[in-house]
Structure formats: structure tokens, C-alpha cells
N, C-alpha and C positions, 0 to 999 in steps of 0.2 A: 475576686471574692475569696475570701481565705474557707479554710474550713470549718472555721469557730461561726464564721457568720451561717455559709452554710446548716449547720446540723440545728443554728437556730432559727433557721428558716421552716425547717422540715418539722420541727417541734412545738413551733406557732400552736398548733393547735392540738386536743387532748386525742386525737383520733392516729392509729397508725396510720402509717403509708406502706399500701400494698403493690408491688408492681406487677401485675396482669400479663404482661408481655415484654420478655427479653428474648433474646438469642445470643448463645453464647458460641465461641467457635475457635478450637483452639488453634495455638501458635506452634505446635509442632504435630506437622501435617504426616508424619510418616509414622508417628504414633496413634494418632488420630485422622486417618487419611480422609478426603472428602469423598464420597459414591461417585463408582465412575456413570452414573445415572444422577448422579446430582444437575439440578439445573443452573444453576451458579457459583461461582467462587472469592465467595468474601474476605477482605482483609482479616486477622483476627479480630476476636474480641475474647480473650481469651478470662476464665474463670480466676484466676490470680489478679489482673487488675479488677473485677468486677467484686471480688472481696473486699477488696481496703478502700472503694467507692461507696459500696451501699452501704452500711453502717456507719461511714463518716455523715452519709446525705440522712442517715433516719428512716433509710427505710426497712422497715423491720421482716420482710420476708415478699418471694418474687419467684413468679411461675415460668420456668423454662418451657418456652415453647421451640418442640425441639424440630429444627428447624432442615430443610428442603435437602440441601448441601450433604448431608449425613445418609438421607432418604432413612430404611428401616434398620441403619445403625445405628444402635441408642447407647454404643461405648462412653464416649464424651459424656449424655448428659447422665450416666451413670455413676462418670471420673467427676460427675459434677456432685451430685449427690454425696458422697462419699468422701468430698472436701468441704466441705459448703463453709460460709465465715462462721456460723455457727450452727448449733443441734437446731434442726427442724425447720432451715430457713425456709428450701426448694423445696415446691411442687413441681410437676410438669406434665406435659401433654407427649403423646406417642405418636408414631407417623406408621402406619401399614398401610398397605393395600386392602381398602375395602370390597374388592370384587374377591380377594379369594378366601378361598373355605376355610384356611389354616389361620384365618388373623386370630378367631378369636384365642385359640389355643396360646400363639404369638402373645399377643397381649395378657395373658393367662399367667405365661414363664415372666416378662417383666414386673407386672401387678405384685405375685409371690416374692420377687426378689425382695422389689421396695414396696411395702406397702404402706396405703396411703399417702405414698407420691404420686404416681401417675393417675393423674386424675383425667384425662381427657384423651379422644383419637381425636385428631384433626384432623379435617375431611376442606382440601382445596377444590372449588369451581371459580376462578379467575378469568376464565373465556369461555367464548359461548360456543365450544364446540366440545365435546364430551371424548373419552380416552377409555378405552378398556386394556390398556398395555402400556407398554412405557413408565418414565419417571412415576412418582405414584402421586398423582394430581391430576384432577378435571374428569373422574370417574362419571359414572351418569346417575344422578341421583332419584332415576325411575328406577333403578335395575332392580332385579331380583336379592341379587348378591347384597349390593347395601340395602336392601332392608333388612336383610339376612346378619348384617353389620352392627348396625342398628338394632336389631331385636337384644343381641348379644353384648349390648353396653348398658341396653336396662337390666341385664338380668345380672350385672356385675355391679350399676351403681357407677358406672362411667357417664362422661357426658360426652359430646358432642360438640368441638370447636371446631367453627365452618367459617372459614376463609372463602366469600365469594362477593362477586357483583350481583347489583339488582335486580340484572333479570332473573336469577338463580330462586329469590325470594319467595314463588312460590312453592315450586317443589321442596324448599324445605319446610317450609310450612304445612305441607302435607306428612311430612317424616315429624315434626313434631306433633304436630293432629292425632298420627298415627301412636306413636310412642312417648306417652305422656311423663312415662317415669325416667326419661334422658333429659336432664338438664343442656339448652343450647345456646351456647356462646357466641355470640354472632361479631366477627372480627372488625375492627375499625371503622365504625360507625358505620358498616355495611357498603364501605367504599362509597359513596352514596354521589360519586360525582359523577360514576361511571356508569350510569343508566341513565335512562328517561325520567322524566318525571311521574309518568304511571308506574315507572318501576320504582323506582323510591316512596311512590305511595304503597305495594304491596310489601317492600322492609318495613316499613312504619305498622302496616296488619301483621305483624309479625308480633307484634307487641300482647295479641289477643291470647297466644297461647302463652299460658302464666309460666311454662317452664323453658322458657326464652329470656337470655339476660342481653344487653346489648354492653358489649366492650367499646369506650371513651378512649381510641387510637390510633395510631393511622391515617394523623391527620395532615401527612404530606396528600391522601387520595380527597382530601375534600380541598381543595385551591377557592372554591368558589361559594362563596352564601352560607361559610360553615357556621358564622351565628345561629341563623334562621334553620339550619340542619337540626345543630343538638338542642335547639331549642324545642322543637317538634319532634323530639329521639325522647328530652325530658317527660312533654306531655302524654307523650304515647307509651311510657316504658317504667316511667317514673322513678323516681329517685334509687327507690329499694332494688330495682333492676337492671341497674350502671354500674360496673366497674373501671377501672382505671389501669390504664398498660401503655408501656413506655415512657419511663419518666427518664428514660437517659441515661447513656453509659459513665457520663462522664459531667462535671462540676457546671458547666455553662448548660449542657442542653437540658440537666437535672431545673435547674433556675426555670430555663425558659418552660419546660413543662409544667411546672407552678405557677407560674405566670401565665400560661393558658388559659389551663382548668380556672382560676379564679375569675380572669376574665369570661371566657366561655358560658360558666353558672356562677353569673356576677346575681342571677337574678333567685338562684335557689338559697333555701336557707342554709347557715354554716350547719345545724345538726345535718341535713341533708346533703351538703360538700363533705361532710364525715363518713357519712356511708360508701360516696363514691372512692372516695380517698383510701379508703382501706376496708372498712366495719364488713362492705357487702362479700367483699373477698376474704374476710375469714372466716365466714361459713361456708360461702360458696363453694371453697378451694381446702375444706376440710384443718382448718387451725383451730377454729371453735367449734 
């Protein structure tokens, strides 16, 4: 696939292409070293190739979500900001510790730096067993502290991206019940392979509280019945409430990503495959 066919793949139709979820990760690690609290060590993916890829593919701006590896070192996606392929492309999400007192300040010095980049804390529960120390992931999302967390993103106009399994679904449905003025991102289709079935019916109640969006990603965690998944993520969430993340680093997985989603909401209408495609992420994500 050359790149001329490419960009007019991406162009098909009048609507941009937003990408919701990347991670970037540089190739010089001694400039950019990874947290010795990081919980993995990824190949690069370094912000120099990810320049002269997206704007060959059409996609017109893409939300760093900054990512495990770095923990509450946000140098890189700063070095990200500050090169970007063009003015205003990055957004991105922040990673703190939500149990302690200082985040919101934390987040305070970042926000000031770049404003209206950082638009999100993301808040990981991946297993079902809760942490008040360590890497900063799988806090307990009864605690005091996060709603303390929590209180202190609505009163900035942050949102809340939550990386978790379904059993997790209620409690945060309590934290959005609670705090209605945090917009909440709910990551990869809620992982939705990894629970029960009554637990993927309480993701799907999730859909009640209006300031709940569901992110269309992540879709190595659904292996099984992922038709019948986003089809009942559509009805429950609806069109104006899906965004779109991960369309790929690179020219084959960019293809096969579009090639999903069309497949996927073969059954939604194109103005409503526009929304998901980009429209809903340039409000969402502060471009419009």
C-alpha cells in the first residue's frame, strides 16, 4: 500500500480522523529513561516516526496517553508537545497517584505549563485486587483520597480516563454519580472479555450517567463475540458517546484499523461513523 493510496483512504470521507489513544516511547532511553517503578519495557515507539506517519494517514490530531513505563514522568510527553508534526496536534492524559494529597497541585504545575493539553488523569484498575503504594495503578476506587482526586478534576474541568475490568464498573459509576461535572473515558471497550457477564452488564449501566463516554479500543482485550459487544456499547452509549483510539503506528495496522471500525458499525449510519471517527473527539478533547 503506497502512501498516496493510503492518505486517500483516510480522506474517503468529509469527517477527520481523531486518534484517542497512542503511546509514545522514546528511543533514547538515557535522555528519556523509563521509571525504575515502571511496570514494563517497551520497544520504542518513538515521536519522530509517529510524525511523518500521521499526517501521511490523515489523521488530523491524537491524544497521548502517557503511558505506565514513564509512571509521573511526563518529560517525553512534554518533548512530545513541544515537537509535535504540527501546531496543536497533541492532547494528552497525565498519570499521578490518586491517593496522594499533592496530585492535585502536581497536575496544577503541568496543566499551567501546557494549557489545554492535558486534558485527563488516568486512573488504572486492571485487577481485582487494590494497591495503596507501589507503581501508580489499581488504587482503590472507594478510598477517601480518590474522591479527594476526583473532586479536584471537576474543579479544573479535567476528566477522568479509567483503564479497568468489569468488575470495576460499579464503583466507578458511583465516582461518576458522584461527580457529575468530570467527564469519564472508559478505556477499550471496557475490556469486556474479562469479566462475567453480569459484569459487562453493569459497563453497559454505565452508559446512564450522560458524562460517561465509551473509547472504540483495545480491541486485542475482546477476542470473543466483539460484534455483539460494540453493538450493545452502540445501543447503550450511542453514537455521540464513542470515540475512536488506536488507529496504529504504522501503514498496515493504520489500514487494518479502518477496516475494523467499518466492519464493526457496518450497521451505524456514515454521519454517525463521523462522529466516532473524529467529530466526537474534537470536542471532547478540546480542538472545537
Amino acid at each position: 500500500m503506497t502512501r498516496r493510496t493510503l492518505l486517500a483512504m483516510a480522506l474517503a470521507g468529509p469527517s477527520p480522523l481523531i486518534d484517542t489513544h497512542i503511546h509514545l516511547f522514546a528511543d533514547d532511553r538515557k535522555k528519556f529513561p523509563y521509571h525504575p517503578r515502571g511496570t514494563y519495557q517497551p520497544e520504542p515507539e518513538p515521536l519522530e516516526k509517529y510524525a511523518k506517519f500521521a499526517p501521511a494517514a490523515g489523521i488530523a490530531g491524537a491524544v497521548i496517553v502517557h503511558p505506565e513505563p514513564y509512571q509521573d514522568d511526563h518529560t517525553y510527553l512534554e518533548y512530545c508537545f513541544a515537537n509535535e508534526p504540527k501546531k496543536d496536534f497533541f492532547r494528552g492524559t497525565c498519570l499521578f497517584d490518586a491517593m496522594r494529597a499533592d496530585t492535585p497541585g502536581r497536575i496544577d504545575g503541568l496543566v499551567k505549563k501546557w494549557p489545554g493539553r492535558v486534558r485527563a488523569l488516568r486512573i488504572h484498575r486492571v485487577t481485582p485486587t487494590a494497591q495503596t503504594a507501589g507503581p501508580i495503578r489499581e488504587r482503590p476506587l472507594d478510598a477517601p483520597e480518590m474522591r479527594a482526586t476526583w473532586k479536584a478534576l471537576a474543579e479544573r474541568g479535567l476528566m477522568a480516563q479509567m483503564h479497568f475490568i468489569p468488575m470495576h464498573a460499579r464503583a466507578i459509576g458511583k465516582l461518576a454519580g458522584e461527580f457529575k461535572g468530570v467527564r469519564v473515558v472508559l478505556d477499550h471497550l471496557g475490556r469486556n472479555n474479562q469479566g462475567t457477564e453480569e459484569e459487562w452488564k453493569d459497563v453497559l449501566q454505565l452508559a446512564r450517567h450522560k458524562n460517561t463516554v465509551m473509547k472504540f479500543s483495545g480491541l486485542e482485550y475482546s477476542p470473543k463475540g466483539l460484534e455483539a459487544r460494540v453493538k450493545q456499547v452502540y445501543e447503550s452509549f450511542g453514537p455521540q458517546r464513542i470515540v475512536w483510539g488506536g488507529l496504529g503506528m504504522n501503514e498496515a495496522a493504520f489500514a487494518k484499523a479502518q477496516a475494523e471500525l467499518n466492519r464493526l458499525f457496518h450497521f451505524a449510519k456514515e454521519g454517525e461513523r463521523e462522529l466516532i471517527r473524529g467529530k466526537n473527539a474534537l470536542k471532547l478533547y478540546g480542538w472545537a
